[in-house]
N, C-alpha and C positions, 0 to 999 in steps of 0.2 A: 501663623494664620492659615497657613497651607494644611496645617495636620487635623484644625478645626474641622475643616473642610470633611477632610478623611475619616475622621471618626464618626459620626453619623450611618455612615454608610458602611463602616466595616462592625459599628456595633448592631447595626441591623444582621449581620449575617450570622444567625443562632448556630447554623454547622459550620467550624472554623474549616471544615476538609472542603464545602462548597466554596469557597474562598479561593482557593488554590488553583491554580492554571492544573490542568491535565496532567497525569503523565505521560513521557517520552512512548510513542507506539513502539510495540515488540518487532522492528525490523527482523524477517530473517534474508540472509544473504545468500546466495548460491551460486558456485560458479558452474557454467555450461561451454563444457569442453566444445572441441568441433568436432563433427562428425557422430557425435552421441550422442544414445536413444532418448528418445524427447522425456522429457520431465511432465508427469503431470499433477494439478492442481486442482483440490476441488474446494470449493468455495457452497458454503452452507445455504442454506434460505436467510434470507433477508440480512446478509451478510453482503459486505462489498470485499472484492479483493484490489489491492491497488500495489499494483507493479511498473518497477521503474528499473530501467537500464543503468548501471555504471558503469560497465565496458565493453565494446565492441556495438555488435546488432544484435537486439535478441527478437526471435521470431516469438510470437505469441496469435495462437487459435481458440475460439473456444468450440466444445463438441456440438453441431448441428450448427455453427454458423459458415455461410458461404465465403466468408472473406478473409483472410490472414493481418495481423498487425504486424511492422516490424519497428522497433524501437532504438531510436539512436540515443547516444551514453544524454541523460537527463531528460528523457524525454517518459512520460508516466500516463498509464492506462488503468482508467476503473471499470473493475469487472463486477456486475449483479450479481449475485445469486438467487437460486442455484445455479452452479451450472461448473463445470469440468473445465478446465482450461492445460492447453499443451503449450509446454514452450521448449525452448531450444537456441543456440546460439548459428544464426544466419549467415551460408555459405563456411569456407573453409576456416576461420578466426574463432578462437573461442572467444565465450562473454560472457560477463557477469550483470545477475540481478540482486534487486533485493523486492522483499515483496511482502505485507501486512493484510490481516483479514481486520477489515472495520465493522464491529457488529453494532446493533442497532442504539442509538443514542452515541455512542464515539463519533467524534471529530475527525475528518480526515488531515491525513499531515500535511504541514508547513510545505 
C-alpha cells in the first residue's frame, strides 16, 4: 500500500535525473601553515563561497571590508560575490579549511 502511494508521484516526474537528490559539492581542502602568506580567494558574481574550518583558527577577510572573521574547527562563513577574500591560519598554529563556490541555483551544504 506504501508503494501505491509512491508511484503517482514518481511517475509524475518525466526527468528521472530531476528525481535524484543533488550531487555531493566539489569540497576543496587546504591546509594553512602558520606563519604563511595569506591565501587568496576570489569568489565570482552571483556566486556564494562557503568556507569552513577543520582545524585550528582560520582568519578570513574579504578586500574593502572593515572587519576580520576568525573561525573555529566547524564553525562556517558565506561569502557573496563578487568579491576577493584572504585567508590564513590565526596566530602561531597551523589550520586547515575546506571551502566550495555555490553558483546560482545550487544548494548550499548539509
Amino acid at each position: 500500500m506504501y508503494q501505491d502511494r509512491l508511484l503517482p508521484a514518481a511517475a509524475a516526474c518525466a526527468d528521472r535525473s530531476a528525481c535524484l537528490p543533488p550531487p555531493p559539492l566539489p569540497w576543496r581542502t587546504q591546509a594553512l601553515a602558520a606563519a604563511a602568506p595569506v591565501q587568496r580567494l576570489r569568489v565570482p558574481k552571483r556566486c556564494i563561497a562557503v568556507v569552513e574550518s577543520l582545524h585550528g583558527a582560520v582568519w578570513l577577510t574579504m578586500a574593502g571590508a572593515l572587519d576580520d572573521h576568525f573561525l573555529a574547527p566547524g564553525q562556517r562563513r558565506y561569502c557573496p560575490g563578487p568579491a576577493l577574500l584572504f585567508v590564513g591560519a590565526q596566530g602561531q598554529d597551523a589550520a586547515s579549511m575546506r571551502w566550495v563556490l555555490l553558483h546560482p541555483g545550487q544548494h548550499g551544504p548539509a
